[in-house]
C-alpha positions as CSV (number, residue, x, y, z in Angstrom):
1,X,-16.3,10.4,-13.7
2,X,-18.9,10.1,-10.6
3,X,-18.5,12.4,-7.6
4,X,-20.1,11.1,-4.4
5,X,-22.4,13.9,-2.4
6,X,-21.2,13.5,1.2
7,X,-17.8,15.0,1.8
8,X,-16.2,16.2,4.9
9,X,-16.8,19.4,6.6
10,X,-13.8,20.8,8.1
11,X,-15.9,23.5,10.2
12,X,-18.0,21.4,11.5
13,X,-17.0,21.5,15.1
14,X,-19.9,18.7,16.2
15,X,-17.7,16.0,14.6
16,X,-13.9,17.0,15.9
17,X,-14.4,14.0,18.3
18,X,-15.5,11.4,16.1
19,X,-14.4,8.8,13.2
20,X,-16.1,9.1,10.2
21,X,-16.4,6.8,8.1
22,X,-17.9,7.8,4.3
23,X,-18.6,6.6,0.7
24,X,-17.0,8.2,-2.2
25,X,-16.2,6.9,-5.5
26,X,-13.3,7.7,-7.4
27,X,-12.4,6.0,-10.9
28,X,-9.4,7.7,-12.2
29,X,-6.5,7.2,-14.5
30,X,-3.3,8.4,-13.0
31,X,-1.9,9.4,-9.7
32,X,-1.9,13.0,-10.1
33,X,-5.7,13.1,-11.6
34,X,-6.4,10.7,-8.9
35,X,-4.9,13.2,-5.9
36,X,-6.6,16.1,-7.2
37,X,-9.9,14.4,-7.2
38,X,-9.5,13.0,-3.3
39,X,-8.8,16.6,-2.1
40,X,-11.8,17.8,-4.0
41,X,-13.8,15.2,-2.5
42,X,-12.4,15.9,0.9
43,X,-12.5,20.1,0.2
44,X,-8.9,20.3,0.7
45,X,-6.2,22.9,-0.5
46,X,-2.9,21.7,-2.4
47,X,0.2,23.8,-3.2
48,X,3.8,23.1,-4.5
49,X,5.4,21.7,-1.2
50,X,3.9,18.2,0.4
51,X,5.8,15.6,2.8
52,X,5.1,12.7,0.4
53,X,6.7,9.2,2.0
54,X,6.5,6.0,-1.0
55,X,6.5,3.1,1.8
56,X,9.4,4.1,3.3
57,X,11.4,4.3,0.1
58,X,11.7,7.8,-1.0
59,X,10.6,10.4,0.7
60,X,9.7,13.6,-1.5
61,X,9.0,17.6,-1.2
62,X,7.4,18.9,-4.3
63,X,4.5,17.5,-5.7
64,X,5.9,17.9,-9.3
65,X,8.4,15.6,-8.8
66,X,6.1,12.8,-6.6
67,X,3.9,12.8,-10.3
68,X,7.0,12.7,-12.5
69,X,8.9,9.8,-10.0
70,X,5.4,7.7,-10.7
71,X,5.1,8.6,-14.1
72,X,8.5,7.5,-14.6
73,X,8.6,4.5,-12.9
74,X,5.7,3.1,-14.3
75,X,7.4,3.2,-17.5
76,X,10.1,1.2,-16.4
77,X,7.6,-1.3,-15.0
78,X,6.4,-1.9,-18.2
79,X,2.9,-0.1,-16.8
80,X,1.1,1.9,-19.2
81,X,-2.5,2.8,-17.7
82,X,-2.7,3.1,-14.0
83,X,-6.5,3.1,-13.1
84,X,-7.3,4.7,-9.4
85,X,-10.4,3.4,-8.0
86,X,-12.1,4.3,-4.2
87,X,-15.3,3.6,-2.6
88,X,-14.8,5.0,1.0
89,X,-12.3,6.5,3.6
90,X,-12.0,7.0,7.2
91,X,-11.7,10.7,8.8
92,X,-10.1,11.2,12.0
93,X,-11.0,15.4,12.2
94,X,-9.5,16.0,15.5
95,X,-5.8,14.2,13.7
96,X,-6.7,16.2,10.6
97,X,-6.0,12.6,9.3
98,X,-8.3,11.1,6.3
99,X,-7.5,7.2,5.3
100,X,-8.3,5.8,2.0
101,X,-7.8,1.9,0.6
102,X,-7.1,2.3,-3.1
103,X,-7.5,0.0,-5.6
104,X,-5.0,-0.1,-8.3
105,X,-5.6,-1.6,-11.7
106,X,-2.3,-1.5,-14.1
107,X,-2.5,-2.4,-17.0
108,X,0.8,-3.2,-19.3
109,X,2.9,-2.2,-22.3
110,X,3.8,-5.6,-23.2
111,X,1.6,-9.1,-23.6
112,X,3.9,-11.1,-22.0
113,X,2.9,-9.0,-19.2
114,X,0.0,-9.8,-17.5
115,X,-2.2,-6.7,-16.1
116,X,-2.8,-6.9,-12.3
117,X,-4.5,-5.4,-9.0
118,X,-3.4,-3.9,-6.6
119,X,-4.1,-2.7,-3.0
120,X,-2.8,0.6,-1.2
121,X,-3.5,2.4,1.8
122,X,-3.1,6.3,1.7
123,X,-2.2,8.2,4.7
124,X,-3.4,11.9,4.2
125,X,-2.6,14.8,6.3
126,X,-4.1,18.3,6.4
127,X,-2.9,21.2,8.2
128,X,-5.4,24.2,10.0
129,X,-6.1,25.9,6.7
130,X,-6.9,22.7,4.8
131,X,-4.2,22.5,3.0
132,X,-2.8,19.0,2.4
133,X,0.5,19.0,3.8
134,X,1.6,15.1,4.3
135,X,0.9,11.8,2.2
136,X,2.3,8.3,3.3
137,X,1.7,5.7,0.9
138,X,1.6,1.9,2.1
139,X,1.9,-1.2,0.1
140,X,3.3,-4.9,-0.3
141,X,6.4,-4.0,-1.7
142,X,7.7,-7.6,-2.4
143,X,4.0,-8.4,-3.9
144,X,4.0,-5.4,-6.1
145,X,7.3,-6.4,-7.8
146,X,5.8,-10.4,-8.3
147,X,2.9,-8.6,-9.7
148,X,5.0,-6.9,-12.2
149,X,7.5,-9.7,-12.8
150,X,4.4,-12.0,-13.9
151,X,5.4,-13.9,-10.7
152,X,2.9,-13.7,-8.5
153,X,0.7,-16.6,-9.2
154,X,3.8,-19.0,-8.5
155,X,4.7,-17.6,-5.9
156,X,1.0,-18.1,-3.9
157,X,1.2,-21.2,-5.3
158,X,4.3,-21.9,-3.9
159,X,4.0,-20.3,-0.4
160,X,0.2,-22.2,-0.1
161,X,1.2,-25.4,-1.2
162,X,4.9,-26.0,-0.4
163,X,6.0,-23.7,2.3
164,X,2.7,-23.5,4.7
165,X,2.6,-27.2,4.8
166,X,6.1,-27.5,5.9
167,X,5.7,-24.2,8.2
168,X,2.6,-26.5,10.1
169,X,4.7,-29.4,10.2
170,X,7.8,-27.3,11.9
171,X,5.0,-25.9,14.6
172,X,3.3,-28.8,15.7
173,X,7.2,-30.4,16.4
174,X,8.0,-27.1,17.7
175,X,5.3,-27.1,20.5
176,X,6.2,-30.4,21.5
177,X,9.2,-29.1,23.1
178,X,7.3,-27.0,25.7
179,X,9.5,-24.0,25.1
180,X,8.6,-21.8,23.0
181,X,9.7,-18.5,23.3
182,X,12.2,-16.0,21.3
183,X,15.3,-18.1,22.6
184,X,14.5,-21.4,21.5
185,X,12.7,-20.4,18.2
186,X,16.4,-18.3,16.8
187,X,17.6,-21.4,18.1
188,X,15.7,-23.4,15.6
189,X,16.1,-21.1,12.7
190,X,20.2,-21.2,13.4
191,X,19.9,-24.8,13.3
192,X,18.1,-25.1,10.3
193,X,20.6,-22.4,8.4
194,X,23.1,-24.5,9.8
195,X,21.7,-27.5,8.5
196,X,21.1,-25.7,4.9
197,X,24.8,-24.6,4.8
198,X,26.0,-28.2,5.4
199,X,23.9,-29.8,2.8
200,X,25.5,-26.9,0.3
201,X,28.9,-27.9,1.6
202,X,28.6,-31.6,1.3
């Protein structure tokens, strides 16, 4: 376990107006170990209550149950080790506002399972005291569930070498037209739906 030595100082009036930007680094295993270690880094208070938002798909009040909902979870995902990494975050003092981009490595409790990375952005909010009163969590929700299905390599495959072609194709014919706005493009996409739902049909 390595603790960086610059941190942020929450009296230290001087930098209210600025964004700081700073090292840290943070290797560890599990979310709650992993929480406890940024608001050491950041000298920050917790207690029981927190406004903790999971990408806009549950929205928690207790940090007991945010470490039990992840715990459990990542059993059902098959996840047995959750390794936290961090080399840096951005400090907005006068927004009492510190961001961090995680790294996630998971690794799994079956073979057939393949271990995977993961990015996240953390949202962290401290009240006067410095106390840490709000988290908001932000991640590819669709890519996380590829990852954990074994699915993702297909699917880049897929979207780089079928769809993106097709998607350059439809744009150069698309400009061609000379109108290109909102209208014409839901235009487009009805037509092509209608299109799809004809084949189907016929």
């Amino acid at each position: 376990m390595q603790y960086s030595k610059v941190g942020i100082s929450k009296t230290d009036d001087s930098s209210k107006e600025k964004i700081l930007v700073r090292p840290c680094k943070i290797y560890e295993i599990g979310l709650e170990r992993f929480i406890r270690r940024c608001t050491k880094e950041l000298n920050l208070d917790m207690n029981d209550s927190v406004e903790f938002n999971l990408n806009d798909r549950g929205l928690l009040h207790k940090w007991k149950d945010v470490f039990k909902v992840e715990r459990t979870y990542s059993q059902c995902l098959g996840i047995t080790k959750r390794i936290y990494q961090c080399h840096g975050y951005t400090h907005k003092p006068k927004q009492r506002l510190v961001y961090f981009i995680l790294e996630e490595e998971n690794k799994r409790t079956y073979k057939c399972l393949p271990d995977f990375h993961f990015l996240v952005i953390i949202l962290c909010q401290y009240d006067t005291g410095g106390t840490l009163v709000k988290v908001d969590v932000r991640y590819d929700q669709m890519s996380f569930f590829l990852h954990c299905l074994g699915m993702m390599s297909l699917h880049t495959w897929f979207v780089g070498n079928v769809l993106t072609p097709i998607a350059c194709v439809w744009m150069r014919v698309f400009t061609l037209i000379g109108f290109i706005n909102p209208f014409t493009f839901l235009l487009q996409i009805s037509l092509v739906m209608w299109l799809l739902y004809q084949c189907v049909l016929g």
